[in-house]
Biotite code that builds the C-alpha atoms (Angstrom):
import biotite.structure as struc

atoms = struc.array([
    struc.Atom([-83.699, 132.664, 83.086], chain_id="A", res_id=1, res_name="UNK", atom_name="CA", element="C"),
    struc.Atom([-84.624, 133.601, 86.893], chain_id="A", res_id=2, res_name="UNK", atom_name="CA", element="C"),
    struc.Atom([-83.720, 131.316, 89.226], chain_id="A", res_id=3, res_name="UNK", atom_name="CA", element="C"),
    struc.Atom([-86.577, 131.016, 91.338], chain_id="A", res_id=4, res_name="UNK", atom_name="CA", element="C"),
    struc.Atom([-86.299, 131.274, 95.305], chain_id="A", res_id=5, res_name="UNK", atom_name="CA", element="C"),
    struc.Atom([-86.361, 127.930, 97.357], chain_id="A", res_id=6, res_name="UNK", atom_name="CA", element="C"),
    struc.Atom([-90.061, 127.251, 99.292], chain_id="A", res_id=7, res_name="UNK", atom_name="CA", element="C"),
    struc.Atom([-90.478, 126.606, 103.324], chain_id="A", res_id=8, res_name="UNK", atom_name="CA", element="C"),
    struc.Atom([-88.590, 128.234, 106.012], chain_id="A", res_id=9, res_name="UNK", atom_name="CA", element="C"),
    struc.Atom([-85.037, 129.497, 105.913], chain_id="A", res_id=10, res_name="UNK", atom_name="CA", element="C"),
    struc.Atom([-82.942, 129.595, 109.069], chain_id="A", res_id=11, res_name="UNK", atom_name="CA", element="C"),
    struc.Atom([-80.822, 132.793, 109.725], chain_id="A", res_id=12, res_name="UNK", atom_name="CA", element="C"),
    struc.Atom([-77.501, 132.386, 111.360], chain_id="A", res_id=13, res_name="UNK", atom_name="CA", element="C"),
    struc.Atom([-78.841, 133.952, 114.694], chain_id="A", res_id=14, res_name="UNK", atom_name="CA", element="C"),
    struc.Atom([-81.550, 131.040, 114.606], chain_id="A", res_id=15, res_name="UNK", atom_name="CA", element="C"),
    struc.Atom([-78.599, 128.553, 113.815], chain_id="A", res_id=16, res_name="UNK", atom_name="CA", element="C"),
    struc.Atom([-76.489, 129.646, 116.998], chain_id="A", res_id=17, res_name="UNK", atom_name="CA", element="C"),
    struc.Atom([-79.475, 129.555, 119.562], chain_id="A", res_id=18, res_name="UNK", atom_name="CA", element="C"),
    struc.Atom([-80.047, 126.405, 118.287], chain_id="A", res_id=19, res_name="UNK", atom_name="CA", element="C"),
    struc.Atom([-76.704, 125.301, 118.937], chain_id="A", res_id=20, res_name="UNK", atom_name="CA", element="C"),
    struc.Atom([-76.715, 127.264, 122.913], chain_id="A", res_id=21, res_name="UNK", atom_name="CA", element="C"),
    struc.Atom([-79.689, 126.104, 123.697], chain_id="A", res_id=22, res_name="UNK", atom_name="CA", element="C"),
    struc.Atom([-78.918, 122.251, 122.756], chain_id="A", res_id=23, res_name="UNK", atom_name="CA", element="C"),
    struc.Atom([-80.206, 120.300, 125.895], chain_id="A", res_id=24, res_name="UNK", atom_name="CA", element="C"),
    struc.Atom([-76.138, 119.023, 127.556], chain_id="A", res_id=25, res_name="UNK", atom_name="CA", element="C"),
    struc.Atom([-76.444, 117.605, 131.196], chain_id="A", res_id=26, res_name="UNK", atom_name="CA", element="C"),
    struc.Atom([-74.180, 115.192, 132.889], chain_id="A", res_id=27, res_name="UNK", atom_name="CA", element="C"),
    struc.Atom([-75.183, 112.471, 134.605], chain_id="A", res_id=28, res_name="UNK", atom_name="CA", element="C"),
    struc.Atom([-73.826, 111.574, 137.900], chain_id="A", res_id=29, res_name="UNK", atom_name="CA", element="C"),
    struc.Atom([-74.806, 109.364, 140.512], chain_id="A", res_id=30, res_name="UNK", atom_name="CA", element="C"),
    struc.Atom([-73.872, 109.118, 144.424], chain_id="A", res_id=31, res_name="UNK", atom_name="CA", element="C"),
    struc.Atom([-74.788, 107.459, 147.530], chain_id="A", res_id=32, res_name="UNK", atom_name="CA", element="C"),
    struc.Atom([-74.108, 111.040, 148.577], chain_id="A", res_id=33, res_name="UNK", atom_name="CA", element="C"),
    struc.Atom([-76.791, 112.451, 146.333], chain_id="A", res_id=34, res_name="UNK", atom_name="CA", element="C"),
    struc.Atom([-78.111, 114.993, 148.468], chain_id="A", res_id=35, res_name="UNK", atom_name="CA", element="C"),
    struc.Atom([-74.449, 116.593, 149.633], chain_id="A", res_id=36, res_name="UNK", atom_name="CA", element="C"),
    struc.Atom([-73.124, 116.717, 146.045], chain_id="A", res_id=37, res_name="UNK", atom_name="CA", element="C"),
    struc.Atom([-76.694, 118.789, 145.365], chain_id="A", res_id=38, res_name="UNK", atom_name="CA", element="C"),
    struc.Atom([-75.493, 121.193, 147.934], chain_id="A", res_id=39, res_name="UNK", atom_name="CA", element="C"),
    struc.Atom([-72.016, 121.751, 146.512], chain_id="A", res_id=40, res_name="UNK", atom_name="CA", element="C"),
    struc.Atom([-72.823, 121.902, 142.755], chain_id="A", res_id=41, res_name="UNK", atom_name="CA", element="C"),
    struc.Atom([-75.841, 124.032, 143.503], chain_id="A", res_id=42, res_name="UNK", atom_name="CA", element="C"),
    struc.Atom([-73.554, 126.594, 145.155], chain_id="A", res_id=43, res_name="UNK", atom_name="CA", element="C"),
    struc.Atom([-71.179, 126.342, 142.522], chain_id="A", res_id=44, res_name="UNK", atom_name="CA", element="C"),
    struc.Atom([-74.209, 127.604, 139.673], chain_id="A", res_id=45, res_name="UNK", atom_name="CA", element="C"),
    struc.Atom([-75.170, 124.287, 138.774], chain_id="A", res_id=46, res_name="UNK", atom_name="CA", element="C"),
    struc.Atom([-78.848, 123.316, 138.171], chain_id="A", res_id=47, res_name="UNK", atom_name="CA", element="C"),
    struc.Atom([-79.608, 119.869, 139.771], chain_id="A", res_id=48, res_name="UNK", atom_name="CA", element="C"),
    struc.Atom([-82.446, 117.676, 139.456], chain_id="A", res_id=49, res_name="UNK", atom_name="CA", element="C"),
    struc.Atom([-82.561, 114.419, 140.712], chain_id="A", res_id=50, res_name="UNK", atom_name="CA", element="C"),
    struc.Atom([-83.461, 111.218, 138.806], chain_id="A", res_id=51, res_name="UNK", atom_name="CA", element="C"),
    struc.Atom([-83.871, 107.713, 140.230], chain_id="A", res_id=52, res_name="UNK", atom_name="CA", element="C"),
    struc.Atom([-81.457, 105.280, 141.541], chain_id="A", res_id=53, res_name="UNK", atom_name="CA", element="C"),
    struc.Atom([-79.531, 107.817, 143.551], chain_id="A", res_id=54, res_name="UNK", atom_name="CA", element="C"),
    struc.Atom([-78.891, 109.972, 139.823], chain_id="A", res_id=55, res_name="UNK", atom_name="CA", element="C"),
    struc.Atom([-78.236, 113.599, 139.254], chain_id="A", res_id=56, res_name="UNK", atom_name="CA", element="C"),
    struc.Atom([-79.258, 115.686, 136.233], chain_id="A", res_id=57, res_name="UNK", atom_name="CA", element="C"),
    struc.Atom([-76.506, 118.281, 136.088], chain_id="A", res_id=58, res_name="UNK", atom_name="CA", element="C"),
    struc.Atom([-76.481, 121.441, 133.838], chain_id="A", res_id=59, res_name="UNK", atom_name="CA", element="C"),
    struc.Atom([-74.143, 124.236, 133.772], chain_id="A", res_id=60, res_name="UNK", atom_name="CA", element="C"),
    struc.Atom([-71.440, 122.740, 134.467], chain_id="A", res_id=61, res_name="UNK", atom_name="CA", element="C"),
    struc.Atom([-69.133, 119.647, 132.677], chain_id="A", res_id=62, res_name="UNK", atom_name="CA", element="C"),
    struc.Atom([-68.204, 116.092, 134.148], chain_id="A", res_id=63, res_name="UNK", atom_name="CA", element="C"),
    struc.Atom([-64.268, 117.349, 134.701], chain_id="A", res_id=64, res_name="UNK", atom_name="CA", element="C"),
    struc.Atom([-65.661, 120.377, 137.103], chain_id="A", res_id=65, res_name="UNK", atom_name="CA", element="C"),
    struc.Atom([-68.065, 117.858, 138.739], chain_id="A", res_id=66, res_name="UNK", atom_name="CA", element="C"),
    struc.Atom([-65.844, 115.474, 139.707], chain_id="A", res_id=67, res_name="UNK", atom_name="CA", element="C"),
    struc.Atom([-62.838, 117.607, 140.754], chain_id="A", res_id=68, res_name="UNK", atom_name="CA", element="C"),
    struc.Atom([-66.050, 119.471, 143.307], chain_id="A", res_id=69, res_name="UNK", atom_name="CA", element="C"),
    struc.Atom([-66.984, 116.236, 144.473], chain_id="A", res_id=70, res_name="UNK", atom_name="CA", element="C"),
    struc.Atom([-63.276, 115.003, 144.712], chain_id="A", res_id=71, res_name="UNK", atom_name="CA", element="C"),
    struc.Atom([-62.820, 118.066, 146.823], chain_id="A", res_id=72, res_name="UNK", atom_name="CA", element="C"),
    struc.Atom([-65.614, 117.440, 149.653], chain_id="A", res_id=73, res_name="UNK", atom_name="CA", element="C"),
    struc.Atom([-65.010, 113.706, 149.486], chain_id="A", res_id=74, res_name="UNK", atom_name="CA", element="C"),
    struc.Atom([-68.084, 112.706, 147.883], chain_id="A", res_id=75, res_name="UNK", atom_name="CA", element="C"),
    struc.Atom([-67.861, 109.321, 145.934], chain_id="A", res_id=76, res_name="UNK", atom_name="CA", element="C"),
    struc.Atom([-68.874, 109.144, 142.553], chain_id="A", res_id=77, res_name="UNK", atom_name="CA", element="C"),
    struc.Atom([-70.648, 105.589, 140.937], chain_id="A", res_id=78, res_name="UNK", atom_name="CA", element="C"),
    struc.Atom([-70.959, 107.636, 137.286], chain_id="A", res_id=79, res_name="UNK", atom_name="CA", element="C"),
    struc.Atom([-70.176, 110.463, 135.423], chain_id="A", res_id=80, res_name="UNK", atom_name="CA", element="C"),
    struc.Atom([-71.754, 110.414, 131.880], chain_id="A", res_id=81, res_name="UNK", atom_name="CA", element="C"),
    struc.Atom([-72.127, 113.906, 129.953], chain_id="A", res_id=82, res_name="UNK", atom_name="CA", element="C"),
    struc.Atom([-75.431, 113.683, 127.660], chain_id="A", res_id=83, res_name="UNK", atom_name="CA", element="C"),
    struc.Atom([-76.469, 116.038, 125.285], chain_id="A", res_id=84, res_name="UNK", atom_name="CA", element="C"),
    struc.Atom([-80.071, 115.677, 123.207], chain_id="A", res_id=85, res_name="UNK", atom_name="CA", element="C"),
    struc.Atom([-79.947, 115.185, 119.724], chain_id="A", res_id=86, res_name="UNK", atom_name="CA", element="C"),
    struc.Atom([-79.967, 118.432, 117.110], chain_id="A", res_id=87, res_name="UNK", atom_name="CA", element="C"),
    struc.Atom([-83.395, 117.083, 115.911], chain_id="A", res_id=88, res_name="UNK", atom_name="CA", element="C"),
    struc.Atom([-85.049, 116.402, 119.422], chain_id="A", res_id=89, res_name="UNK", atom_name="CA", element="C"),
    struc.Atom([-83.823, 119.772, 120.151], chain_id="A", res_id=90, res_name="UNK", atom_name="CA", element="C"),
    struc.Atom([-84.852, 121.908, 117.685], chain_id="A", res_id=91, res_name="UNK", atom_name="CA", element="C"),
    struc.Atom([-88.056, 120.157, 117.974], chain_id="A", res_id=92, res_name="UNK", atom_name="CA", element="C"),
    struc.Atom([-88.386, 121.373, 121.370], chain_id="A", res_id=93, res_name="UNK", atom_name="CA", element="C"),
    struc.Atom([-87.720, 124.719, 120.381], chain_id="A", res_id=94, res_name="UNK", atom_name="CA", element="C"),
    struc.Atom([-89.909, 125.573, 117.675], chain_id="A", res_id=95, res_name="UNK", atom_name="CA", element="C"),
    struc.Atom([-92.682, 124.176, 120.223], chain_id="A", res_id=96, res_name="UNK", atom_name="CA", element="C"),
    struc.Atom([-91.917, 127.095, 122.273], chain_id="A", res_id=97, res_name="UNK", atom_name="CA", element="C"),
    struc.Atom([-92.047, 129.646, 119.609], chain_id="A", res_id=98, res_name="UNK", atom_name="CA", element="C"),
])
């Protein structure tokens, strides 16, 4: 008896670790300071967009490295939350792309 190969799409490896790079992590941070901690993180790499109610998107770069920046230039810091999209949500987002 043959076994009989499984139906729909199989994922390579290489498919399995983009997945995983490209999952969608930010942090969070918010600051009455918002447009000075833009300036420093931006310099540092970071990618910044802003959200309402004085809130940073942050990617590139983790909570611990944000707040040690904005420690450094005396910025205050409300919150610090590191978020990260679900596996589904993002590999949703990729195959969209593809």
């Amino acid at each position: 008896m043959c076994a009989r190969p499984a139906r729909g799409n199989i994922v390579g490896m290489n498919e399995v670790r983009e997945l995983t790079r490209q999952l969608r992590r930010n942090v969070f941070v918010r600051s009455p300071r918002r447009s000075g901690l833009t300036r420093v993180l931006t310099s540092m790499g970071a990618t910044v967009l802003a959200e309402p109610g004085h809130g940073l998107s942050v990617t590139g770069m983790d909570a611990c490295t944000i707040a040690s920046a904005a420690a450094a230039h005396y910025i205050p810091i409300q919150e610090l939350t590191p978020r990260s999209a679900s596996p589904e949500a993002s590999y949703l987002e990729i195959s969209q792309t593809r």
